[in-house]
C-alpha positions, 0 to 999 in steps of 0.5 A: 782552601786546602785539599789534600789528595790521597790515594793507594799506589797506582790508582792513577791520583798524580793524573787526576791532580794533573788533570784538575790543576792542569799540572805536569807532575811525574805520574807512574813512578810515585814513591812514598819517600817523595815530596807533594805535588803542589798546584793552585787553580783558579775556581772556574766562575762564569759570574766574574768574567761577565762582570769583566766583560761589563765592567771591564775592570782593570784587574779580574781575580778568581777564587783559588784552591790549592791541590796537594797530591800527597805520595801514594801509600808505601808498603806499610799499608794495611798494617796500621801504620796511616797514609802516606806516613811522615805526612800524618801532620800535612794532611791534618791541615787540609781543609778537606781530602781527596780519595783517588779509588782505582777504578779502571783496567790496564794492563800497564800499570799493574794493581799492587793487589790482586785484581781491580776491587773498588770497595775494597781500596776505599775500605782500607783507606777508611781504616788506614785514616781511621788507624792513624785517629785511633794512635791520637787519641790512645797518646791523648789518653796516656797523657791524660791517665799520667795528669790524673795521677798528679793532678788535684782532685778539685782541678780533674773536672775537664780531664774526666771529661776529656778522657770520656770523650775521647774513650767515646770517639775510641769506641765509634772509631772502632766500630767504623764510624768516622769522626765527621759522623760522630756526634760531638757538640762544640763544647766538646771540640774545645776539649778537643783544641789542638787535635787534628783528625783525618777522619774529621775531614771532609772526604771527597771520593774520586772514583777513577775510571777507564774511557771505556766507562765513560758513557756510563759515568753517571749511571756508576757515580749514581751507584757509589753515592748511593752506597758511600755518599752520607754527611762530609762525604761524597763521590765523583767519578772522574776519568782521570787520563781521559781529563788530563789529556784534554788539558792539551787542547784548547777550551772548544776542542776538549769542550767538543771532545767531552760531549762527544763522550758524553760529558757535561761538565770538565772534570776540574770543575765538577771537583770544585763544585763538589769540594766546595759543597763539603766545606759549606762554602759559597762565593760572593762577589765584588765589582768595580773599575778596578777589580772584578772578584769572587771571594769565598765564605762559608754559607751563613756567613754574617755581610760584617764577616764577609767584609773581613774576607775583603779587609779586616779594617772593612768588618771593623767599621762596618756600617751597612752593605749595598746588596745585589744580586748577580742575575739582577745586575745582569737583567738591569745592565747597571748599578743605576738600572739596578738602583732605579728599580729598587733591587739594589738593597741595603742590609745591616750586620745580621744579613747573611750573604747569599751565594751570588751576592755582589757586595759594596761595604760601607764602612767608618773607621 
């Protein structure tokens, strides 16, 4: 999994990729001309290390993201030019987007507009993505007019319907409403094949305060859902600088540290809980002497498709799955505990796998 953070100069986006990914990317002197910042976590998963800790296994493996800090927007910004420039393509392969909102004062660190304002910065963002959408579909519609005038009148069905489409997407566009919001039925994405819009994207909006604030995180995180929050999008607030510093203590002293402040959760896992909530995804797990490990689908996926996350030759042969679930397993203390009180279960290729599903494919090939 791919997430893609983006962001207006100085809207602190380097620290808040440092402070998920524990990173030690330069922050404060970012530039468009930059290459991204890459980092690659492992999903924080209590399930994983208690079955380690009963199977001890001789290998213990996490779910992973990967975070791109793609480079703040240039001087262009504003003026329908798309964030971050050269990396319009880059950005269109992200599963999903990280939206840094400067929220917080400081005196240091100058904003390159006038004043602290929130909405606004997430406004122009919204249209910048929009922006670039906007120029792939005016050059899908000029190749579309060119095919027409060449093409024969029995064969032109699918462009005419492609044309409507995208002239429809256009309009909506236009009127503000995200590509992710439209309603397009997945006939119509094959007409679509190949196109790769940034407003398609799920968006993760990360609004980035001050430590002063941050006994009022909830309450102001409450406050943006309300306002942005709707279908591929939601909001987190985040303090960045304050999440980054803790990386340099240990687990307990930044844990003490934190509810100190008056905050539950780290602020890396709040963000993957959150990603993983936009895309859909849940994880199963498997265990064993060997190895103990979390692996990622999306919700609704099929025991056969989940044993293709494992191995293609497991979804090919498939048979049937062993199922249990992760706080059974727990209670029971053993697979055989489990087995004998009838909660270990066997489920076919309909089943669709639960998040927290501990799965042993069976499989012929």
């Amino acid at each position: 999994m791919q997430l893609g953070i983006i962001g207006l100069a100085r809207s602190g986006k380097t620290t808040v990729f440092n402070a998920v990914t524990r990173g030690s990317a330069q922050v404060g002197a970012y530039s468009a001309g930059t290459q991204p910042n890459v980092g690659v976590v492992n999903v924080p998963d209590e399930r994983v290390d208690r079955l380690a800790a009963l199977y001890k296994p001789k290998k213990t493996t996490y779910a992973t993201i990967q975070y791109v800090d793609f480079p703040a927007a240039g001087e262009s910004f504003g003026k329908g030019e798309g964030p971050a420039g050269k990396f319009i393509n880059d950005l269109a392969r992200m599963d999903a987007l990280i939206h840094v909102v400067r929220a917080f004062e400081d005196e240091t660190v100058p904003h390159p507009d006038a004043g602290i304002d929130p909405h606004r910065d997430i406004a122009t963002m919204d249209l910048e993505l929009a922006f670039a959408d906007l120029a792939i579909i005016e050059r899908r519609l000029q190749r579309i007019e060119a095919e027409m005038r060449s093409i024969k009148a029995g064969e032109r069905d699918v462009l005419m319907r492609t044309r409507d489409l995208l002239s429809r997407m256009k309009a909506e566009l236009e009127g503000e409403t995200p590509i992710r919001e439209q309603a397009i039925s997945p006939d119509d994405w094959k007409l679509l094949e190949g196109s790769q819009f940034l407003t398609a994207a799920p968006l993760l909006l990360t609004i980035n305060i001050g430590e002063g604030d941050l006994g009022s995180r909830a309450a102001l995180e409450a406050d943006y859902r309300e306002r942005y929050a709707r279908p591929g999008r939601d909001v987190a607030v985040f303090c960045g600088k304050f999440e980054m510093e803790l990386n340099e203590l240990g687990d307990e002293e930044a844990a003490e540290f934190r509810a100190s402040a008056g905050v539950t959760e780290s602020g890396m896992a709040n963000a993957i809980r959150m990603s993983y909530g936009l895309l859909g995804l849940i994880s199963f797990l498997t265990a064993g002497p060997d190895e103990c490990r979390a692996w990622t689908v999306e919700r609704g996926a099929t025991a056969p498709e989940a044993a293709g996350k494992i191995h293609s030759d497991l979804r090919r042969g498939f048979i049937r799955a062993e199922v249990i679930r992760f706080d059974d397993l727990m209670a029971c203390g053993s697979e055989a505990e489990a087995r004998k009180r009838g909660l270990l279960r066997t489920e076919g290729k309909q089943y669709a796998v639960q998040d927290g599903d501990i799965l042993n494919i069976l499989f012929n090939v």
